[in-house]
Backbone as JSON, one array per atom type, in Angstrom:
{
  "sequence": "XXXXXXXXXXXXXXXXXXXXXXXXXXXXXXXXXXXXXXXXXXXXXXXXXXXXXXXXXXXXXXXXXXXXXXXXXXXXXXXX",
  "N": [[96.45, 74.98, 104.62], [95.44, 75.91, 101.34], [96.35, 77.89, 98.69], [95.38, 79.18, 95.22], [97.33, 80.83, 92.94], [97.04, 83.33, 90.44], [98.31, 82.71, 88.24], [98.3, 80.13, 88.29], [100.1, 78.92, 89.71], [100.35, 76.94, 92.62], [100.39, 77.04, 96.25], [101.31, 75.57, 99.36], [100.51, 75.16, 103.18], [100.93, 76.56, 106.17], [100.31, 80.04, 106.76], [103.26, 81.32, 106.74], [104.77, 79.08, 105.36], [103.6, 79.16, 103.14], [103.78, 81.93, 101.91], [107.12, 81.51, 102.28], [107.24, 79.86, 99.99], [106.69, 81.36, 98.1], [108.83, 83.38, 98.06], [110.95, 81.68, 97.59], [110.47, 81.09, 94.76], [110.51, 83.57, 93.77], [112.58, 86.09, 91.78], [115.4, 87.65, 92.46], [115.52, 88.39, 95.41], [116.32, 86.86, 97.63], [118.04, 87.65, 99.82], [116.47, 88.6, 101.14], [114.79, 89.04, 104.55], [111.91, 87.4, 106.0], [109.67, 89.7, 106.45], [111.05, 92.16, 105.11], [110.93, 90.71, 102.67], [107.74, 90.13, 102.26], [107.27, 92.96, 102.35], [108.01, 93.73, 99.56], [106.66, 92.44, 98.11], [104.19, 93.51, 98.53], [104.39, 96.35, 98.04], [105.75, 95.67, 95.45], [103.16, 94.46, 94.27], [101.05, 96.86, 94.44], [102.36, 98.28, 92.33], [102.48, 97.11, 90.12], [100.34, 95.4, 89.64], [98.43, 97.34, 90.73], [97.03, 96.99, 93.01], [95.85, 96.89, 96.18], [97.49, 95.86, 99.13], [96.53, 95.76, 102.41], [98.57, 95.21, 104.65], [99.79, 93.61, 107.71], [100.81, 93.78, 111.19], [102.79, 92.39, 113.38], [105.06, 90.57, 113.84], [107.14, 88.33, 111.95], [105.12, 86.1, 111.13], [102.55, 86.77, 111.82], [102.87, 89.12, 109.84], [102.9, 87.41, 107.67], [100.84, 86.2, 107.55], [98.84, 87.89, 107.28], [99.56, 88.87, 104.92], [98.61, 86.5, 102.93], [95.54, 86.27, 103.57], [95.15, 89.01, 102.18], [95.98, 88.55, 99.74], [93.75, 86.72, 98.73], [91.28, 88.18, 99.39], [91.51, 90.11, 97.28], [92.13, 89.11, 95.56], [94.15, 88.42, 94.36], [94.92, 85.83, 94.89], [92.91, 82.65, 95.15], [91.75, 80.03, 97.13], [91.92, 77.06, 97.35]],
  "CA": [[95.76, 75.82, 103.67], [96.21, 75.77, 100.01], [95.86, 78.85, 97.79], [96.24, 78.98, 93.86], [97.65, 82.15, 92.79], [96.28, 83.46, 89.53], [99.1, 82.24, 87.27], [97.84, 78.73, 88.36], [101.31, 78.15, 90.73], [99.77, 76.12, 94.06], [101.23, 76.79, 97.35], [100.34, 74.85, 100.39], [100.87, 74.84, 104.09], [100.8, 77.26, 107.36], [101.09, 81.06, 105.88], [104.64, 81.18, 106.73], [105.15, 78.43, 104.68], [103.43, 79.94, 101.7], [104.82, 83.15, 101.85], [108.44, 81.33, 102.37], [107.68, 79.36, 99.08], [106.36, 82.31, 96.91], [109.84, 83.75, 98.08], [112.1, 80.55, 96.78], [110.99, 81.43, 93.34], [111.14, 84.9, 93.33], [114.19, 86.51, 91.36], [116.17, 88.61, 93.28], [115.03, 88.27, 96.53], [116.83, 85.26, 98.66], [118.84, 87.84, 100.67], [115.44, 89.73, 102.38], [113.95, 88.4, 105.05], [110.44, 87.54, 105.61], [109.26, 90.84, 106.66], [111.03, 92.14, 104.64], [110.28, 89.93, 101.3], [106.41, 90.68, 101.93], [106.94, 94.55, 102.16], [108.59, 93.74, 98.91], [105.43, 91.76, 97.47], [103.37, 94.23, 99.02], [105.12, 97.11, 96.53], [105.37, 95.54, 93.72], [101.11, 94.18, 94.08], [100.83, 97.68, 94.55], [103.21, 98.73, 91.58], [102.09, 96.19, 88.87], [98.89, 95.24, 89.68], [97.78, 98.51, 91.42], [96.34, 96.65, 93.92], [96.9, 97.7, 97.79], [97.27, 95.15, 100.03], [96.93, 96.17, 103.66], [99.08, 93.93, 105.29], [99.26, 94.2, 109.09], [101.69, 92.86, 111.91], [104.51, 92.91, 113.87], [106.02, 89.47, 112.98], [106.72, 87.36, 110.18], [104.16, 85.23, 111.08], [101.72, 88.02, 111.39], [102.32, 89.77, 108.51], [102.48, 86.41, 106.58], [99.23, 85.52, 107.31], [98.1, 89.29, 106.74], [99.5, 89.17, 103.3], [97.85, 85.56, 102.66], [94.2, 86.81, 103.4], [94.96, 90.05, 101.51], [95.79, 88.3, 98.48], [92.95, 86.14, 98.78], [90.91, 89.24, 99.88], [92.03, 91.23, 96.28], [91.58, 88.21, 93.79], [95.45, 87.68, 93.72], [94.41, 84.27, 94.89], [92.62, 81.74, 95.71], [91.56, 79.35, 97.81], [92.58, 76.02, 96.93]],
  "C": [[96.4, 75.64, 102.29], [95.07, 76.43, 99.18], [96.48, 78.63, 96.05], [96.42, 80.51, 93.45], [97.31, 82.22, 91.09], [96.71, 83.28, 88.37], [99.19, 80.9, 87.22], [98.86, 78.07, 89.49], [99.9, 77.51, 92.5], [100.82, 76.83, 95.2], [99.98, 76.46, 98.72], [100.84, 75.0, 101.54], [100.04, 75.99, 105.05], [101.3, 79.01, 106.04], [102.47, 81.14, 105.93], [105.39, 80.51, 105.31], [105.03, 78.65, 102.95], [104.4, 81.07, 101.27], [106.4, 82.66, 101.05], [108.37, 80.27, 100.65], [107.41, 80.21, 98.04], [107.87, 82.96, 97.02], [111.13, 83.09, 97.65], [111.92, 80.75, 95.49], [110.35, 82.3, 92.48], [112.61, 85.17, 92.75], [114.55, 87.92, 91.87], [116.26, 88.95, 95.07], [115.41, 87.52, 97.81], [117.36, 86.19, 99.58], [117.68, 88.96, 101.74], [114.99, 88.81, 103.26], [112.43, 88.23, 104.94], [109.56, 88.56, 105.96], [109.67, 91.77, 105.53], [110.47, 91.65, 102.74], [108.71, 90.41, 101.17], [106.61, 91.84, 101.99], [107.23, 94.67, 100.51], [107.54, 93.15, 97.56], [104.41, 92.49, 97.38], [103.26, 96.03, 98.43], [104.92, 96.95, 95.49], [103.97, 95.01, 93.66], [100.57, 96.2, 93.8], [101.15, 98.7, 92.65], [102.68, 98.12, 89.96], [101.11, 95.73, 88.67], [98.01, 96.35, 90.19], [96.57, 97.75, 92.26], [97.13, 97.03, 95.55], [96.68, 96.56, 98.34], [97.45, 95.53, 101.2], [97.27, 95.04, 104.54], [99.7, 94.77, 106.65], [100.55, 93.31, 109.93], [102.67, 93.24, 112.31], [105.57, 92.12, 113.77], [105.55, 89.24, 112.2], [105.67, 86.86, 110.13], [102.78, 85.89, 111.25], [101.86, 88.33, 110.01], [102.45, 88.78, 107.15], [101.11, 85.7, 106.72], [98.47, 86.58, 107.27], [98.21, 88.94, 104.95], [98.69, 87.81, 102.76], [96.45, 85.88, 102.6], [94.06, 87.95, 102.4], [95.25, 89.87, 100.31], [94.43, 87.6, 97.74], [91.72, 87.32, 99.09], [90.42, 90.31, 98.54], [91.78, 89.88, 95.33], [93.08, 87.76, 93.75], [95.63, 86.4, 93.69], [93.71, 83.86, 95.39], [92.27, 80.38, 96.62], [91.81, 77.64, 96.61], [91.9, 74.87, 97.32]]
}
């Protein structure tokens, strides 16, 4: 899969993989995990964009492919 996020950045792969590269260059962030890190994405979308994302799951890999549709879902991105 390959989404463009609305600042034009690309990311490509399995959600995991997205997720795990929107989280390499984030600032401040390297020491959350990936459950973490999206609750953390999933805040601040909420916080700065006042958008809600209902992101869903009980693993990473769940709730990284929750938050992938729900950005895509909300306009935060794109399809690619």
């Amino acid at each position: 899969m390959v989404i463009v996020m609305r600042d034009g950045r690309v990311f490509q792969g399995t959600a995991v993989q997205i997720v795990k590269g929107m989280q390499d260059i984030a600032f401040g962030v390297e020491r959350l995990s990936l459950p973490e890190y999206i609750d953390w994405v999933v805040a601040n979308a909420q916080r700065v964009e006042s958008v809600a994302l209902r992101v869903q799951g009980e693993t990473g890999d769940e709730k990284a492919a929750s938050l992938v549709q729900e950005m895509l879902r909300t306009g935060l991105a794109a399809r690619g």
